[in-house]
N, C-alpha and C positions, 0 to 999 in steps of 0.2 A: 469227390464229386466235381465235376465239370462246373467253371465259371457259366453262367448263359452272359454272351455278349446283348448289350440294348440298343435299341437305336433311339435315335431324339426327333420324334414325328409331332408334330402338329402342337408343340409346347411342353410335350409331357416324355418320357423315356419307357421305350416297350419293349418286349422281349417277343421274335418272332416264333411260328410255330415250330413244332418238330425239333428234331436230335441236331440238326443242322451239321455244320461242317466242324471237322475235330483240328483243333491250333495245336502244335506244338511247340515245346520250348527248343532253339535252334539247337541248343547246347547240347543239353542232356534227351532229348526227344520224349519228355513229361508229357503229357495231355493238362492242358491247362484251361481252355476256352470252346467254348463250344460257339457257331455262328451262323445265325438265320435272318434272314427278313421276311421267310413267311406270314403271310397275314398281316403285314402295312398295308395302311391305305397310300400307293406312289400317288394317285392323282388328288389326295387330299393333304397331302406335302404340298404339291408344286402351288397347290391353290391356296395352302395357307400360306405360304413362303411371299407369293403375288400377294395377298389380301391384308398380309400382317407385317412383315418385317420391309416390302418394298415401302407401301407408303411412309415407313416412321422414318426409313433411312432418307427417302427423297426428299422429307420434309428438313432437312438437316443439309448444312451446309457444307461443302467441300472441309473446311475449316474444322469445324464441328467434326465431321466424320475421321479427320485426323486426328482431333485430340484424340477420342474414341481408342481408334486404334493407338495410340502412345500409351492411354492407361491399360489398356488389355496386353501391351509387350513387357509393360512394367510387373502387372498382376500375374502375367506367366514366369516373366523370372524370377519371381518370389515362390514359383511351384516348379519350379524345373526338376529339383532333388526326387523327385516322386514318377517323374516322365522318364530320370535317368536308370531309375530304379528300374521299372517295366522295364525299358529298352533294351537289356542285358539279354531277355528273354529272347529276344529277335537275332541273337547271337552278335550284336552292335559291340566294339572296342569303347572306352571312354574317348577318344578320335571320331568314332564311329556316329557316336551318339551326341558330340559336340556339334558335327557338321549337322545331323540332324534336327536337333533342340533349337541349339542357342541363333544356329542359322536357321530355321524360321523363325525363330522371336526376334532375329535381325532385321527380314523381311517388314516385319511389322514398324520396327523402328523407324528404317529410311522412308517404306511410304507415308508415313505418319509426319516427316518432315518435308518430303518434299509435295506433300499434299500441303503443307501451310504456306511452304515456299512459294510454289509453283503455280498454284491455282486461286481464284479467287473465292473470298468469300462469301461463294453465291452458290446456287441449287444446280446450277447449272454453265457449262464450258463456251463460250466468247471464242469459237477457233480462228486463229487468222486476222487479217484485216478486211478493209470494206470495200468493197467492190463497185466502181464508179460505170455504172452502164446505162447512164442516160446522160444527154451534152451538157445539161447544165447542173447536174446532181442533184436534180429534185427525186429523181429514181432509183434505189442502190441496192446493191446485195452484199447480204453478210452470211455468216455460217455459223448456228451454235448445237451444241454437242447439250443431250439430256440424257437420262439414264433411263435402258432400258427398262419398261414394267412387268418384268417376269422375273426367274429368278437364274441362276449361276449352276448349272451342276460339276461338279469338278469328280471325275473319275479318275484316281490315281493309282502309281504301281506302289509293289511291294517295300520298295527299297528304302522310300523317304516318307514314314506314315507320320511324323509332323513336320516337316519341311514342307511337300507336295502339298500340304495343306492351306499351313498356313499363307507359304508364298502366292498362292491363288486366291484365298481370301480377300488377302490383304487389299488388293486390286481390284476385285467386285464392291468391297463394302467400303472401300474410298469414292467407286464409282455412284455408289446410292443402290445396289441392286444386291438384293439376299441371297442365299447360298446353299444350295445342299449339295453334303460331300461325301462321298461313297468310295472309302480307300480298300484296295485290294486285300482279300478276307486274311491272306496269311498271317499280317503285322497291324489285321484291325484294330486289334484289342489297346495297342499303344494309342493310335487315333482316338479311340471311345474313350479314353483317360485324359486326352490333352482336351476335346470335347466335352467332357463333364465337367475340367477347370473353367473353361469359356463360360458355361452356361453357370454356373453357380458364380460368375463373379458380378455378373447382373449390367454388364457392362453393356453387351448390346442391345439393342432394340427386341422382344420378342420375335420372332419369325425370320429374325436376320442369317441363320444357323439354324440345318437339321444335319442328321448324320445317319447314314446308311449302313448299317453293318449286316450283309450278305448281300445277295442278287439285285439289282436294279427293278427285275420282275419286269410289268409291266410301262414302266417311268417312259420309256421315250415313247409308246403311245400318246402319251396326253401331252406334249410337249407342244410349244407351240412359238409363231417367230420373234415374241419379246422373249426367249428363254435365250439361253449360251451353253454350250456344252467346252467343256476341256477335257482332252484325256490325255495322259502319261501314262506310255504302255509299249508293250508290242507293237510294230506295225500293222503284224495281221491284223490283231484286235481294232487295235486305231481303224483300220480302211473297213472291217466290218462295222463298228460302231456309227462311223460315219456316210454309211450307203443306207443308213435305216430310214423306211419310206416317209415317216417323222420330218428326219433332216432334209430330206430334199424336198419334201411336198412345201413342208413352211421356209426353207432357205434359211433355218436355224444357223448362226454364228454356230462353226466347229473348230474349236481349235487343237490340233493335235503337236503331241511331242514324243518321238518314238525314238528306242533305242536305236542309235546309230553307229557304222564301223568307222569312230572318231581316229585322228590320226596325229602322232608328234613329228616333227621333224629334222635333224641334227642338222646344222648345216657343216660345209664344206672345209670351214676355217676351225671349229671345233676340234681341235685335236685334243688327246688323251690327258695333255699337261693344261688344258688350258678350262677355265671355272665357267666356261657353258656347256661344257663335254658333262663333268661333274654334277650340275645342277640338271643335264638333261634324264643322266642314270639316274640321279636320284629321284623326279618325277615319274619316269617310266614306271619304277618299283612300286612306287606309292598309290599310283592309280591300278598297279593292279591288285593291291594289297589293302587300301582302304575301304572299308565296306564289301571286303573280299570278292573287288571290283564289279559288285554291282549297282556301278555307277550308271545312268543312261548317257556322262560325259568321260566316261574312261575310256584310257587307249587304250585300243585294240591293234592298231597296226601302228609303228615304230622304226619308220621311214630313216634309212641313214646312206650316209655315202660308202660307196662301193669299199672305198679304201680302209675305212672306219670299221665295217661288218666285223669282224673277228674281236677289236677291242672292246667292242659293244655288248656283242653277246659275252664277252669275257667278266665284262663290270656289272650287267645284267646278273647273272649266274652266281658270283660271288655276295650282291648285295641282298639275291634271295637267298642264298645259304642262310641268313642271318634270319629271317622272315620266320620268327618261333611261332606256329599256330596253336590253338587251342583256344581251352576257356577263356574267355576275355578277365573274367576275375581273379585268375594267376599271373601273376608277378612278375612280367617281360614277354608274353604271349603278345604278338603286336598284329594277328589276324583272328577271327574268331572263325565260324563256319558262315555257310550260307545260310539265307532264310528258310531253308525246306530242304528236305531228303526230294523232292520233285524236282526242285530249281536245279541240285547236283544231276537228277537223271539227265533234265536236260542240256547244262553243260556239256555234261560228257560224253555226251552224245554227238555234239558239234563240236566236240575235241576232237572227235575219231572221223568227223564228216572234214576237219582241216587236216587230216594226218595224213589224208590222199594226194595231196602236196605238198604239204609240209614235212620238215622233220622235227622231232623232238629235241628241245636242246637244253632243258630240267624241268624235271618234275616228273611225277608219275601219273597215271591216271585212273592206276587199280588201285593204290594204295597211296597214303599219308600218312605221317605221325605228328601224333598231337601231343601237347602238355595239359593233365588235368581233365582231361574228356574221353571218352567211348566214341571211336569213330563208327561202329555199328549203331550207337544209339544217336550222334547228333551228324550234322549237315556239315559233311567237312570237308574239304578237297585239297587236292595239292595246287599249291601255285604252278602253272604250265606257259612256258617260254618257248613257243616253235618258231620256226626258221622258213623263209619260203627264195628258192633259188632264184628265179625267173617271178615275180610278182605281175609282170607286164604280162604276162602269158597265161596267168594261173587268174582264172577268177573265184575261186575261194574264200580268200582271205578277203576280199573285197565284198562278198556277199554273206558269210558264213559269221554268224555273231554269239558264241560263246559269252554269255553273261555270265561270269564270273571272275576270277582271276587269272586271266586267261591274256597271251599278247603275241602276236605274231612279228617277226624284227623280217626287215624287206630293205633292197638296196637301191639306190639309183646310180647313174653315172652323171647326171649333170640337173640342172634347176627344171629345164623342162620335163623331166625323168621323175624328178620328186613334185612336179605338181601335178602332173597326171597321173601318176598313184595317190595321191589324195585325194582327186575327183574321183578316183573311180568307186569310191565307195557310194558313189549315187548320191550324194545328200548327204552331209555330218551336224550334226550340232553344235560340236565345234573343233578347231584344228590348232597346231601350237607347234612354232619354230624355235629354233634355241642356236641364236648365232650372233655376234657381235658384225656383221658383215649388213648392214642396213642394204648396201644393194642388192645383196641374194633375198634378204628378208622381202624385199619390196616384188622381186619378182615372183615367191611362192605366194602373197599377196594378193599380187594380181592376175598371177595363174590360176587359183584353184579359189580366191575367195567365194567365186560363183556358186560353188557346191557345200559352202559352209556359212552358217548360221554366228559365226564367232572363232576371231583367230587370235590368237596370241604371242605376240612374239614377245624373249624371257633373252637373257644377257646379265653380265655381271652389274651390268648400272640398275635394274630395276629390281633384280631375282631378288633380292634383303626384304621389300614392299608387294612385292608381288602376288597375289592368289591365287597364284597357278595353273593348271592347265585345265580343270575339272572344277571348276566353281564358279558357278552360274551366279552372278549379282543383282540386285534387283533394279539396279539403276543402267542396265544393259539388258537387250532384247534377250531372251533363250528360246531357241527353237533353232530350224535350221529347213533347207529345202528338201527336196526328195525325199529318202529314204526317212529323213528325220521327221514329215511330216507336215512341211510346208506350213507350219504355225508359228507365232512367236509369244510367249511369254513376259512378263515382267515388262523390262525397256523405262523403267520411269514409267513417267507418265501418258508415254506410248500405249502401257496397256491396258492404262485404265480410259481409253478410246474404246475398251473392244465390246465394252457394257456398256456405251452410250449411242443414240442415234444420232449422228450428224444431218442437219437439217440445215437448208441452203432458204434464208429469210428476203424477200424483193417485200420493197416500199421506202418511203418518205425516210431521208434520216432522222427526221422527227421523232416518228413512229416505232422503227427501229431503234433511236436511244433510248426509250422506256420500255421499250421489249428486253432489251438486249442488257438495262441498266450501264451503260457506256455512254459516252458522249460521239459522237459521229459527226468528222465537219460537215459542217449543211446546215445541223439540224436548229430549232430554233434554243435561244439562249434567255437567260433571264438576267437582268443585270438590276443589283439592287444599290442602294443608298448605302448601306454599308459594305463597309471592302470587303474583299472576300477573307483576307487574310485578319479580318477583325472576328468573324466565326470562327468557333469548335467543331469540333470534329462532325458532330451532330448535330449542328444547325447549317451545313454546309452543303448543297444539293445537289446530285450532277444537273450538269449543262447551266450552273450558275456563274456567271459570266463578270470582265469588266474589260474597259476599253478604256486606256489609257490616255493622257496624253500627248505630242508629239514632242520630238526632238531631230534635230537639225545634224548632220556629223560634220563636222570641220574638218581641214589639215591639223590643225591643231591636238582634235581627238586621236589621229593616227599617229602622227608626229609622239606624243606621250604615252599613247600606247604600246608603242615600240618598246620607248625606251626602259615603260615600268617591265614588259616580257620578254625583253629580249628577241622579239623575233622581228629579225630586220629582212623578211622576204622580199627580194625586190620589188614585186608587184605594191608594194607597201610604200616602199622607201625609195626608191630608183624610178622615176617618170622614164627617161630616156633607155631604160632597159623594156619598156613595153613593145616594142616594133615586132610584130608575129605571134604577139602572146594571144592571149582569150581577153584581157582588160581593156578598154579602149582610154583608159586613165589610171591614175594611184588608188587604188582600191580599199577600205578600210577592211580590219582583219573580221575575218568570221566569231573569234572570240571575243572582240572589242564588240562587234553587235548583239550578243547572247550578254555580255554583262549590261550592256544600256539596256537592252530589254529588260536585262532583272532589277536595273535601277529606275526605270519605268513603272514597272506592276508592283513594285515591294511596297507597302506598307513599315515605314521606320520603325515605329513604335511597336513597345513592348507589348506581347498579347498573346491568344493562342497557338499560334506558330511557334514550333520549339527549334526548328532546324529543317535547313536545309541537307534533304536527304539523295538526292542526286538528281541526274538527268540521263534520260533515256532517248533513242529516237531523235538525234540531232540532224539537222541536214541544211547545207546553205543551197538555196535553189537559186539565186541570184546576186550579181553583185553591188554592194552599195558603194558609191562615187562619195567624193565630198561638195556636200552640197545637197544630199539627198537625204530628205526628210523620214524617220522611221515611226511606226506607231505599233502598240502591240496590244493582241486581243488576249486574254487570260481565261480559260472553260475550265470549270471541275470537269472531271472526263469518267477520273472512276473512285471511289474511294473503299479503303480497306481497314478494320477496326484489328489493331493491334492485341496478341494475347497481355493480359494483364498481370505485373510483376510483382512483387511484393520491393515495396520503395522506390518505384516509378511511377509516373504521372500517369494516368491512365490515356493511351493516345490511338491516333491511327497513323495509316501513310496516305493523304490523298494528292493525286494523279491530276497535274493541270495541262493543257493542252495548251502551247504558247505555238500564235498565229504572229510573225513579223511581216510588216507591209510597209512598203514604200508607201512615196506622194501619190503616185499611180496605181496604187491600191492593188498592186503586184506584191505577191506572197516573196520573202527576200530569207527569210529561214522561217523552221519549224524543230520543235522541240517537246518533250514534255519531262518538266519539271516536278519532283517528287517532294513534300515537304511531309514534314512529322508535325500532327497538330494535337492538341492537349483537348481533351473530352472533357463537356460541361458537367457531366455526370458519374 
């Protein structure tokens, strides 16, 4: 009897009506799962998703939302053995199922860090700096980023059903915004299993997470403009999905990511003896044999010099000889089948729509032999290496996208040659050159970047570290123009922009630093009886101020501070070397004034202050003479409470705004000073 697949609607997991759609095992072609969403309530998702999981995550701090996801990357890789298990069933390699797995619980990992990193720990994103639009700065404008109040739908393809997942997640629910994710019904069932891990680990928020297993039904009727859609798909589907009266009426965020004709390319210096030649066979093979290249970042076209074309497809051909397919669970098989006896129809169908200009140059298209498996019973194809004479001529292979194991080899005669074959694919996701020649590298660079989302260049200094040509990172944009969809993905913290409102704030910087919790020069300051540097972390406030007092610079200052740094610039040290410069005298050094200003503000004495943690944002805006008096203003600006270690002081890092000012009350630098200060609590 058939498994019934469930989905996770409104807190609880339901089984939709009817027979639904029949899964099978890629392998063996079992019937294993059955998949409906008949009878969910979509519009009572989206409203639980809004009403339950947005407020808990909103209420929760950037910081917060990262621990979050660091304990849910950790709680999954203590259940991976169970994801890899399933995974076989989708006819996935242990290769296969690594890229998948462990690379989205990677995803989880880096945004989880560079959410502590990068962002503050606040509810809300500080974008940019302040904006000075009134003459005397009583009037300003700043920018902050909130999080959307609707929820994330992410509709993904067959290929990557916990990858596609998780990677999108990851990036709504650091942004504060819940999530429903509806992956393509073939490799559901692996989704519904990484899904039930999530939800039984208690990790997230209620409502933060639902999951769709079949139709969307009716869902993008009730959607609305705090909602976001993603989709990883087809093009077709992508341009239908996002022309739906839904998206355009409310101008719904749509982000797409469509399979594109991605492209490598040898360069010219690559010869047969030499370890870029090498390293570029070996890629070629791999992208089309990993995931039995249904990657949406495998080459598809394999751009080479005229001269090259014969050794290529030579090295090409011999290193798929080796390419044993079958069960993934025998013992040297290093391809499995595709996801579906469908996916093969439509390969091969788009093998025989490029064979009208192409030629065949291995594989077969009627038949394959396998190790371990029933190619009537599972989804198996041959690996196919065609050949296109004239690529400038032939638009085909530039429009024709064979999802599967599938590559076409194409020639150029010169750099302009190879980068207009890489545009012409309309749009890629991403492109990858393989040359030790940095000035050819620079020209397919700047010829064809326009049409790509992500380029790569690979050589023997990097290729050992390298991640190759097909692996999207989560700390780089993924997406790509045109054909790919004109979306971008991931990017750091680029994407976790794409779930919040950027909102443009005018008023007082007063007003604006208790909005904004940042300090804003202008705004007013409070300056108390105790130094500041005599408070904890937690008795110390923004816009808490002190105003020092002054100090005088001599010849003498500069004259020894030469000698202690060695830096004898003449502007310093040589009067009669001034005639034409920018000094109208001996000038003291810019780091001689940033230390008297730190011997100015510092409090000596031992106390909360644990260390000097850097300085950010230095600039000398004017010069100081000898003879001219310096005084410095000190502002808490922002402060941030450090995660707590076991056998360290409990601390934060807070952020001082150092204001340096002449006799003439002229600003002479600006800085801000980072210190680590120890918690009273």
């Amino acid at each position: 009897m058939l498994t019934k697949l469930k989905s996770y609607s409104q807190g609880k997991w339901q089984e939709g009506s009817g027979s639904g759609t029949v899964l099978l095992h890629a392998v063996t072609g079992e019937a294993l799962f059955s998949s409906s969403s008949d009878g969910i309530d979509f519009k009572g998702m989206l409203e639980y998703g809004r009403k339950n999981g947005g407020p808990k995550l909103r209420k929760m701090t950037f910081h917060e939302r990262a621990r979050m996801l660091k304990a849910l990357a950790l709680f999954l890789t203590d259940k991976k053995k169970e994801l890899y298990a399933l995974s076989a069933a989708t006819g996935a390699t242990k290769t296969d199922s690594w890229i998948d797995i462990d690379g989205g619980i990677g995803n989880l990992f880096v945004y989880a860090s560079k959410g502590r990193r990068e962002l503050p720990d606040e509810t809300f994103y500080v974008d940019g700096g302040m904006e000075m639009i009134s003459k005397t700065g009583t009037f300003v404008g700043h920018h902050i980023c909130v999080p959307l109040e609707g929820v994330a739908l992410h509709i993904n393809a067959f290929n990557f059903p916990v990858w596609g997942m998780l990677e999108k997640i990851a990036v709504n629910l650091l942004a504060g915004v819940p999530a429903i994710v509806k992956p393509a019904t073939s490799t559901s069932f692996l989704t519904e299993l990484a899904v039930q891990q999530i939800i039984s680990s208690g990790i997230l928020p209620e409502g933060s997470l639902q999951l769709i297993c079949g139709s969307t039904g009716n869902l993008f009727d009730h959607l609305t403009c705090q909602d976001a859609v993603t989709f990883t798909g087809s093009a077709q589907t992508g341009r239908m999905l996002k022309s739906h009266p839904s998206i355009l009426e409310n101008s719904i965020r749509f982000n797409m990511e469509a399979d594109s004709l991605n492209c490598s390319i040898l360069g010219p210096d690559a010869s047969p003896d030499t370890e870029e030649f090498k390293l570029f066979i070996k890629e070629v093979v791999r992208e089309m044999t990993v995931k039995a290249g249904q990657k949406c970042t495998a080459i598809r076209r394999t751009i080479v010099p005229e001269s090259l074309t014969e050794p290529v497809l030579q090295a090409i051909k011999e290193k798929l000889k080796g390419n044993i397919i079958g069960d993934p669970a025998v013992e040297g098989v290093r391809m499995g089948p595709l996801a579906s006896k469908g996916q093969v129809k439509d390969v091969k169908d788009n093998v025989r729509r490029l064979m009208k200009s192409c030629e065949v140059v291995y594989g077969d298209i009627d038949s394959v032999e396998v190790v371990g498996a029933d190619t009537e019973k599972g989804a198996f194809m041959s690996s196919m290496l065609l050949y296109c004479k004239d690529a400038l001529k032939h638009s085909e292979p530039h429009t024709i996208e064979a999802f599967g194991p599938v590559n076409t080899v194409m020639s150029y005669r010169n750099a302009d040659e190879a980068a207009e074959l890489a545009k012409m694919g309309k749009g890629s996701l991403v492109g990858s050159v393989f040359t030790s020649d940095d000035s050819f590298a620079k020209e397919i660079v700047m010829g064809s970047a326009s049409m790509h989302g992500r380029m790569v260049i690979i050589n023997k200094n990097c290729a050992a570290e390298s991640t190759g040509h097909g692996s999207p990172l989560a700390h780089l944009v993924h997406g790509g123009p045109g054909r790919a969809g004109g979306g971008e993905e991931m990017g750091g913290i680029r994407g976790v922009h794409h779930y919040m409102q950027r909102t443009a704030l005018q008023g007082s910087p007063t007003t604006l630093t208790k909005i904004l919790n940042t300090y804003l020069p202008g705004a007013e300051t409070k300056e108390d009886i105790i130094h500041p540097f005599r408070k904890y972390f937690d008795e110390i406030l923004v816009g808490d101020s002190l105003l020092t007092h002054r100090r005088t610079v001599t010849e003498a200052d500069i004259v020894n501070f030469a000698g202690i740094s060695g830096d004898y610039f003449y502007a310093h040290t040589d009067e009669t070397s001034l005639e034409g410069s920018i000094f109208e005298k001996r000038v003291a050094h810019g780091y001689f004034i940033i230390s008297a200003a730190a011997g100015l503000f510092v409090d000596p004495k031992k106390g909360p202050v644990l260390a000097n943690y850097g300085l950010d944002n230095l600039r000398f805006t004017q010069p100081v003479y000898v003879g001219d008096t310096i005084q410095v203003k000190l502002t808490c600006q922002r402060k941030t409470k450090k995660d707590d270690r076991e056998g360290q002081i409990p601390q934060g890092v807070v952020e001082w705004y150092v204001q340096v000012t002449n006799q003439r009350g002229e600003t002479v630098a600006l800085e801000t000073v980072l210190t680590l200060v120890a918690c009273k609590n």
